[in-house]
C-alpha positions as CSV (number, residue, x, y, z in Angstrom):
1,X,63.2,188.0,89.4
2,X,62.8,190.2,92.7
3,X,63.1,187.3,94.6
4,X,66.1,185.6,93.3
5,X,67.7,189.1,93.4
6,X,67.1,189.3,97.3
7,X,68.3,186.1,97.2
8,X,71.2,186.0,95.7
9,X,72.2,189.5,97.9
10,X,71.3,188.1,100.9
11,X,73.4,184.5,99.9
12,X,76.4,187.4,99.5
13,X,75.9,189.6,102.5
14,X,76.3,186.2,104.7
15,X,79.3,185.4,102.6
16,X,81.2,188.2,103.2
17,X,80.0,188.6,107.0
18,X,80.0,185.3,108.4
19,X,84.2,184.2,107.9
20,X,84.0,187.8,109.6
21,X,82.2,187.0,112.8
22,X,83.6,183.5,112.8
23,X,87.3,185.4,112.9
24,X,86.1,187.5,115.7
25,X,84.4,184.5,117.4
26,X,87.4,182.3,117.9
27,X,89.8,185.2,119.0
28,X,87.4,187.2,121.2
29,X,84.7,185.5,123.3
30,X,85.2,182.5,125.4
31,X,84.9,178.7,124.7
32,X,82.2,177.3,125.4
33,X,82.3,174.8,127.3
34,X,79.6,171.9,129.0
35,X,79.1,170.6,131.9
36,X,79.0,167.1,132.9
37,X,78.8,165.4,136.0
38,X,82.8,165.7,136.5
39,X,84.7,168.5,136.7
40,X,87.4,166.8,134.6
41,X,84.9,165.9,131.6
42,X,84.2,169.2,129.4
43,X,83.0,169.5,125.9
44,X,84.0,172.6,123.6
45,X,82.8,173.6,120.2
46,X,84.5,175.8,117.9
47,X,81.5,177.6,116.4
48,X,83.7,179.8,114.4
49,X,85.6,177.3,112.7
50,X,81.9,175.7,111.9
51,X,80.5,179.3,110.7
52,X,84.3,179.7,108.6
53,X,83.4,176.3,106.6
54,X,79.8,176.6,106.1
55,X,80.7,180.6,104.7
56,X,83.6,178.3,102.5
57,X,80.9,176.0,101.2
58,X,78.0,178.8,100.4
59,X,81.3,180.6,98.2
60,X,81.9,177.9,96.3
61,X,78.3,177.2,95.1
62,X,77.8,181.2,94.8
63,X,80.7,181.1,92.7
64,X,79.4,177.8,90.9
65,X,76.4,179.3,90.2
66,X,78.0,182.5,88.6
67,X,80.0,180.3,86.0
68,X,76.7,178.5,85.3
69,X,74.7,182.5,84.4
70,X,78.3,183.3,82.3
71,X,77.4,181.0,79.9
72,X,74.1,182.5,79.5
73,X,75.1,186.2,78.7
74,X,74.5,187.7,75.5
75,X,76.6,187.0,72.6
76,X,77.8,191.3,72.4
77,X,79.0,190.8,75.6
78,X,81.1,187.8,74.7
79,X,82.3,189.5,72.1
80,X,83.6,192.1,74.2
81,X,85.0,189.4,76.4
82,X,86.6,187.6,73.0
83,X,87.9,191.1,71.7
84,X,89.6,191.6,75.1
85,X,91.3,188.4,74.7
86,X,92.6,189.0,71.4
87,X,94.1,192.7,72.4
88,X,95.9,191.5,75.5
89,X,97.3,188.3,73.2
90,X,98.2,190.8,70.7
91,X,100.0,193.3,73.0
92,X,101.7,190.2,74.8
93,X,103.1,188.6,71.2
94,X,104.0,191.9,70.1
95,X,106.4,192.7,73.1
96,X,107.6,188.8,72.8
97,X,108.7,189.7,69.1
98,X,110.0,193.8,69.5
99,X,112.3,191.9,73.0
100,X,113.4,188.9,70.5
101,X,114.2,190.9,68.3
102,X,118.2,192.4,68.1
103,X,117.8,196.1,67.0
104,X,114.4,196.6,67.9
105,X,112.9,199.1,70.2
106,X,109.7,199.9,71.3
107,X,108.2,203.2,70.2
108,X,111.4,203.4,67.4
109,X,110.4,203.1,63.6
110,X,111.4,199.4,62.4
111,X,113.2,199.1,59.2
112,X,112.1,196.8,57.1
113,X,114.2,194.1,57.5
114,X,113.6,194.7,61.9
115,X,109.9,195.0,61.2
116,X,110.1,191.4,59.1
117,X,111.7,189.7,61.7
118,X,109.5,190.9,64.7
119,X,106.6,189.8,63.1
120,X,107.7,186.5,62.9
121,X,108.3,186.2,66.4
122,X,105.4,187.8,67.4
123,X,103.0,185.7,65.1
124,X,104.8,182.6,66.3
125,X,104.5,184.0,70.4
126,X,100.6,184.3,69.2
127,X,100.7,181.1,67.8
128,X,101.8,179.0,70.3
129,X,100.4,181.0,73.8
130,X,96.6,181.2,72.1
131,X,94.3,178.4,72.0
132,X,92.5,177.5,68.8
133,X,89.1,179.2,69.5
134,X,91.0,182.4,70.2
135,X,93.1,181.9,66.7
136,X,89.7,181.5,64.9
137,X,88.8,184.5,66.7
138,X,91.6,186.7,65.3
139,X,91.3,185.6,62.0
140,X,93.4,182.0,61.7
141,X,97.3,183.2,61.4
142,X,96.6,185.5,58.6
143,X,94.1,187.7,61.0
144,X,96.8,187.6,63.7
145,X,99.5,188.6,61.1
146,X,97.2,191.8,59.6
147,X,96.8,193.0,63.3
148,X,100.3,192.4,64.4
149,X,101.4,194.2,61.1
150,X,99.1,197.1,61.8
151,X,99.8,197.3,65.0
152,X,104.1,198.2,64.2
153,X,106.0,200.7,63.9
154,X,107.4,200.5,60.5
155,X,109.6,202.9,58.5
156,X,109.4,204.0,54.9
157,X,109.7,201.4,52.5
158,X,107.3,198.7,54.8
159,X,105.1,196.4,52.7
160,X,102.6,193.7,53.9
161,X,104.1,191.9,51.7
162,X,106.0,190.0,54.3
163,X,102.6,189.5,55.1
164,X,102.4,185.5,53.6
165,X,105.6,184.6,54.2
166,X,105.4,185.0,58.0
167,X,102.4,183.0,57.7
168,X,104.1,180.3,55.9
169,X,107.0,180.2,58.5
170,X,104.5,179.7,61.5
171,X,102.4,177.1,59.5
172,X,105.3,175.0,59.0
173,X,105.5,174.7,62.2
């Protein structure tokens, strides 16, 4: 494990300092150039621009190789990874519905009537901006109703009883 440590730093360390050198290499030191038997005839090579590719290349399978050990972490941290998801979905869905919404303003208690409507533009945002493995995440449309709900500012009088018929409206859909 040492060793593929070392080498996976090392791998990094000439990532990040050879598109470095090969920056300072074209602008500051001199071509250079070959001789041949005419004074006409000379041969350059951009080192730098070699260096700058090979550095591209080594990123690329660096980076391939860190979406290959992603799908080996451990299922909590996916979870975290999942949960993230769902909160910036939420927050996203439930700015679409309070800015839909006539009447509505963030950080104001909702009347009922406000609240009912928000939530069915927020759970229809969430509905059609998350994919289907994120949905089943949430909770389907119900799980993504209950959290939107709870997530309102409601006044006095709020139910979740508007609960199903939101989810009807974005099922039929």
């Amino acid at each position: 494990m040492k060793r593929f440590v070392l080498a996976a730093l090392a791998a990094a360390l000439f990532v990040v300092a050879a598109p470095m050198l090969a920056f300072a290499a074209d602008g500051a030191a001199p071509e250079t150039v070959a001789r041949s038997v005419s004074e006409t005839t000379k041969v350059t090579w951009a080192w730098g621009a070699t260096v700058s590719q090979a550095g591209q290349a080594i990123a690329w399978l660096l980076a391939s190789v860190a979406m290959v050990m992603l799908r080996k972490l451990p299922a909590n941290i996916v979870a975290i990874f999942g949960n993230a998801r769902v909160e910036l979905l939420l927050n996203n869905a439930i700015g679409y519905g309070l800015n839909a919404v006539q009447g509505a303003v963030k950080d104001k208690a909702l009347t009922v009537d406000v609240g009912n409507e928000v939530l069915a533009k927020a759970l229809q945002y969430a509905v059609d901006n998350a994919p289907g493995w994120l949905q089943s995440w949430a909770g389907g449309p119900e799980g993504l109703a209950k959290k939107i709900w709870a997530r309102l500012n409601l006044g006095e009088g709020a139910s979740d009883a508007a609960l199903p018929a939101a989810v009807s409206s974005v099922s039929a859909t």
